[in-house]
C-alpha positions in Angstrom: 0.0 0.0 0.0 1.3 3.5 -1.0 1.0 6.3 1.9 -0.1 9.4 0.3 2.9 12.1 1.3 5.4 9.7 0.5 7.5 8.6 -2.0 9.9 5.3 -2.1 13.1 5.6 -1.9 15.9 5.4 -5.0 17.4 2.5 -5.5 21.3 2.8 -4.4 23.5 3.0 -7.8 25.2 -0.2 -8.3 28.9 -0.5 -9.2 27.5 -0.8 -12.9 26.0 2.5 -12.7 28.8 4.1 -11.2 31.3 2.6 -13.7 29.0 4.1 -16.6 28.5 7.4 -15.0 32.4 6.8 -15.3 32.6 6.6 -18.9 30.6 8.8 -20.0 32.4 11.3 -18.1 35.3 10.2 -19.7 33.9 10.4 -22.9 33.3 14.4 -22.6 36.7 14.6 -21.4 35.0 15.4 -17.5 38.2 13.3 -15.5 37.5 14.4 -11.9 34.1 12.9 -12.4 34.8 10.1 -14.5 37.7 9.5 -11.4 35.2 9.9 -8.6 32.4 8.1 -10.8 35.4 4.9 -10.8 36.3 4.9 -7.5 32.7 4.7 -6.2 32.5 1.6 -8.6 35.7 0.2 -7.7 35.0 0.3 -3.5 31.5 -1.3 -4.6 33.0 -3.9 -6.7 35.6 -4.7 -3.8 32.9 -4.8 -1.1 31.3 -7.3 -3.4 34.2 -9.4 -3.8 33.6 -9.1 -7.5 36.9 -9.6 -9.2 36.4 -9.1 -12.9 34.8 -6.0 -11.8 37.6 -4.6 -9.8 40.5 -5.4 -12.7 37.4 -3.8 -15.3 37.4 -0.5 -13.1 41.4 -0.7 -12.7 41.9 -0.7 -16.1 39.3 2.3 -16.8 41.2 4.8 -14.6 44.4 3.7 -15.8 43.2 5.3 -19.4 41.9 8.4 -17.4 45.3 8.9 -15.6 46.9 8.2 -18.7 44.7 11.1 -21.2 45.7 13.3 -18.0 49.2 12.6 -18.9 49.8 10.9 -15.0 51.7 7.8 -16.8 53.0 6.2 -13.7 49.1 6.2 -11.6 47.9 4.6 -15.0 50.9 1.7 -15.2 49.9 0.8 -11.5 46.2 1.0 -13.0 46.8 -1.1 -15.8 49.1 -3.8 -13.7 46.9 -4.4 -11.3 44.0 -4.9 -14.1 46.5 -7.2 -15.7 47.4 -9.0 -12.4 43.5 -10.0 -11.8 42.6 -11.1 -15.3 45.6 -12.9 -15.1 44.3 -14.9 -11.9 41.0 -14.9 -13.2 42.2 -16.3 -16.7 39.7 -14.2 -18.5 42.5 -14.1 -21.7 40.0 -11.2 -23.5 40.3 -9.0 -21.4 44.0 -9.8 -20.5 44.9 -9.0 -23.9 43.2 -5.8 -24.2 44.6 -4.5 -21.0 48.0 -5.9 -22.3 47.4 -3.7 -25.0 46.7 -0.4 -23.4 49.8 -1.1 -21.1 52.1 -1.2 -24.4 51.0 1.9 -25.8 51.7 3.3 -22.4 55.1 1.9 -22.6 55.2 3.4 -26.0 54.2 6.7 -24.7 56.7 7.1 -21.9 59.9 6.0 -24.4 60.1 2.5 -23.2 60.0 0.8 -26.6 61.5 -2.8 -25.1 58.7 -3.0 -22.6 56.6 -1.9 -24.9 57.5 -4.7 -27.5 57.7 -7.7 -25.1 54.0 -6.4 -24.0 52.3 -6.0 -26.9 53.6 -9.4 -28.6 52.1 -11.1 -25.8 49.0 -9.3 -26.8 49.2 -10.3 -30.0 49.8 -13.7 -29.1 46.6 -14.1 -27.1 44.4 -12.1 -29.6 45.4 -14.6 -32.5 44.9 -17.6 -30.0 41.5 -16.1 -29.2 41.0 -15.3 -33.7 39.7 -11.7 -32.1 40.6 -9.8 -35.3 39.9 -6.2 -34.8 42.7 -7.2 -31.6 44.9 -8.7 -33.9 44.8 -5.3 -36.0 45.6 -3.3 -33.1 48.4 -5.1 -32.5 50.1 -5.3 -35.3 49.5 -1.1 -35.5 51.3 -0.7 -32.3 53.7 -3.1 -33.2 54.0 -1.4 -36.6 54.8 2.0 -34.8 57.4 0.9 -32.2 59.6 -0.1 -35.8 58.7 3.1 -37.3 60.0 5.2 -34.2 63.4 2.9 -34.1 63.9 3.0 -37.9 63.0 -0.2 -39.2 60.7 0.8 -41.7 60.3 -2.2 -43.1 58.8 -4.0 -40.4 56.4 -1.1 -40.0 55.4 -1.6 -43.6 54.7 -5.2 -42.9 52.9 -4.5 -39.5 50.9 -1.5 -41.2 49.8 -3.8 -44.4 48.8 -6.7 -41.7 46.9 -4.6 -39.9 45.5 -3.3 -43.2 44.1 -6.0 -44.4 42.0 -7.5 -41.8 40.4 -3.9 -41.0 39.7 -3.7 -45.1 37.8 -7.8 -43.8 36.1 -6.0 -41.0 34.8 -2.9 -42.4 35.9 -0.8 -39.8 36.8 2.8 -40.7 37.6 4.4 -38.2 40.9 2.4 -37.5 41.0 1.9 -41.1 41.7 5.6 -41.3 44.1 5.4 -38.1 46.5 3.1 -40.4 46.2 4.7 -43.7 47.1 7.9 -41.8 50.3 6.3 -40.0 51.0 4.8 -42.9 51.0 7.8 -45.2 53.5 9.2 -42.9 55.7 6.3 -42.9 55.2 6.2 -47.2 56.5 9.9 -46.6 59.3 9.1 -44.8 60.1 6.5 -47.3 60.2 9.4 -50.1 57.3 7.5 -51.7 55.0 10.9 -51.9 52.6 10.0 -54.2 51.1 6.8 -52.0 51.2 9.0 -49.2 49.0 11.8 -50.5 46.5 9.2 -51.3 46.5 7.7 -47.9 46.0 10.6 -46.2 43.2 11.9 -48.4 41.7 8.6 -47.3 42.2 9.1 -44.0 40.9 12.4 -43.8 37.7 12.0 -45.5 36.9 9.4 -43.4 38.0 11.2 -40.0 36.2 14.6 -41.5 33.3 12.8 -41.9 33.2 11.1 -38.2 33.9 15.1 -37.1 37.5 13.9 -34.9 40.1 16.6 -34.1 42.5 13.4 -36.0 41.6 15.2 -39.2 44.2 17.7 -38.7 46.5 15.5 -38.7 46.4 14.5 -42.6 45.5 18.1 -43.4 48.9 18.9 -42.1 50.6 15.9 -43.9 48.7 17.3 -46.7 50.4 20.4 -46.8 53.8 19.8 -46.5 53.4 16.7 -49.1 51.8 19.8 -51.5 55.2 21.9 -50.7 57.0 18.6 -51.9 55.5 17.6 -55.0 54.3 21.0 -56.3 50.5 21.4 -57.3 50.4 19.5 -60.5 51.9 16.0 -59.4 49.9 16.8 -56.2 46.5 17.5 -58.0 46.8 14.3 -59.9 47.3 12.3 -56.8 44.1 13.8 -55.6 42.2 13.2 -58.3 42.5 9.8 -58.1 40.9 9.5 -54.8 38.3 12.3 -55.2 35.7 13.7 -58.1 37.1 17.3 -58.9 34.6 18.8 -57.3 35.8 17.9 -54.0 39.9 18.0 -55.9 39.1 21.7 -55.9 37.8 22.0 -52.6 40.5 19.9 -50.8 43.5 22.2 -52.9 41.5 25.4 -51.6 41.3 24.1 -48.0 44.9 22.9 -48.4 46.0 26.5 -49.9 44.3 28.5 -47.1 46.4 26.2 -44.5 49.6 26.5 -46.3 49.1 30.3 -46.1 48.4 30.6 -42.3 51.5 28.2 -41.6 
């Protein structure tokens, strides 16, 4: 029976709630709550003796600590994800962690770590056949060779990872590769495949409206200083009806003349 006057109470958030008040805080960039969101999930999850939980919410504020640039709070994050999947053999989502702590090892210089980490990724995801895993793998893996010089083996890695996103359909990291790619084709002296990657990359990322655009707009340029307009235009035209040739080389132009 309801008495009038009164309402029932809220149910308490759960650690679920919490961890998605988490990440969509995240999502906008909010860290302090996406941090406080966590850490209310993470002392539920503990309370409750829920394991996958606790390594899940580990893991999440490791990649907040790490977008805040606080790379050794996100290593202990990531660890002690790694440490419980590890116990809890739950390989999935061992590899992914695995994966996040490379590119942390990446980011803070230590390229041997990051190596040994992500081919033990990799390992897992091709035990497990989780492709879009495998891709990422071989990306990373692709860009540790490119920053020590081996550009050979970051062709090989880019290509592998290539070719299963091409299988999956998946743009976005499609255009992620063909981007890092074009800059490795540039570094290669090979300008012509490089202009055609990035305009690849960058109608796809202008199109899904991410600040990664820039990126190939500024590749863009200094591949136009290179080649000169003509050989450049050709490129272009290749990839795009003139139309949008014309509109790309005026957008292209207008950068070139602020830089």
């Amino acid at each position: 029976m309801r008495v009038p006057g009164f309402r029932r109470p809220e149910p308490s958030a759960t650690a679920a709630d919490h961890e998605q008040r988490g990440l969509l805080a995240l999502s906008h960039g909010d860290y302090r709550t996406a941090e406080d969101s966590l850490r209310h999930a993470l002392s539920l999850f503990e309370r409750d003796d829920d394991q996958a939980g606790v390594a899940g919410v580990h893991a999440k504020l490791g990649v907040v600590a790490q977008d805040q640039g606080r790379l050794e709070t996100a290593e202990t994050s990531f660890r002690r994800a790694v440490t419980i999947f590890e116990r809890l053999g739950d390989e999935a989502r061992l590899a992914n962690c695995l994966g996040l702590l490379g590119i942390l090892a990446q980011d803070r210089g230590d390229h041997r770590t990051a190596e040994e980490v992500l081919r033990r990724a990799l390992a897992l995801e091709e035990r497990l056949g989780h492709r879009a895993g495998i891709a990422a793998a071989h990306h990373q893996l692709a860009m540790l060779a490119q920053a020590r010089g081996d550009l050979q083996a970051a062709e090989t890695g880019y290509l592998r990872a290539l070719t299963i996103l091409e299988q999956l359909d998946d743009p976005t990291n499609l255009a992620t590769t063909w981007s890092q790619l074009g800059i490795l084709r540039t570094e290669q002296g090979l300008h012509a495949d490089a202009v055609q990657l990035h305009v690849r990359a960058l109608a796809v990322r202008i199109a899904i409206e991410v600040p990664q655009a820039a990126i190939d707009g500024d590749a863009l340029v200094g591949l136009l200083q290179i080649m000169g307009t003509e050989a450049f235009t050709a490129e272009v035209a290749q990839i795009l009806d003139a139309e949008s040739t014309q509109r790309l080389m005026s957008q292209l132009n207008s950068l070139a003349d602020r830089a």
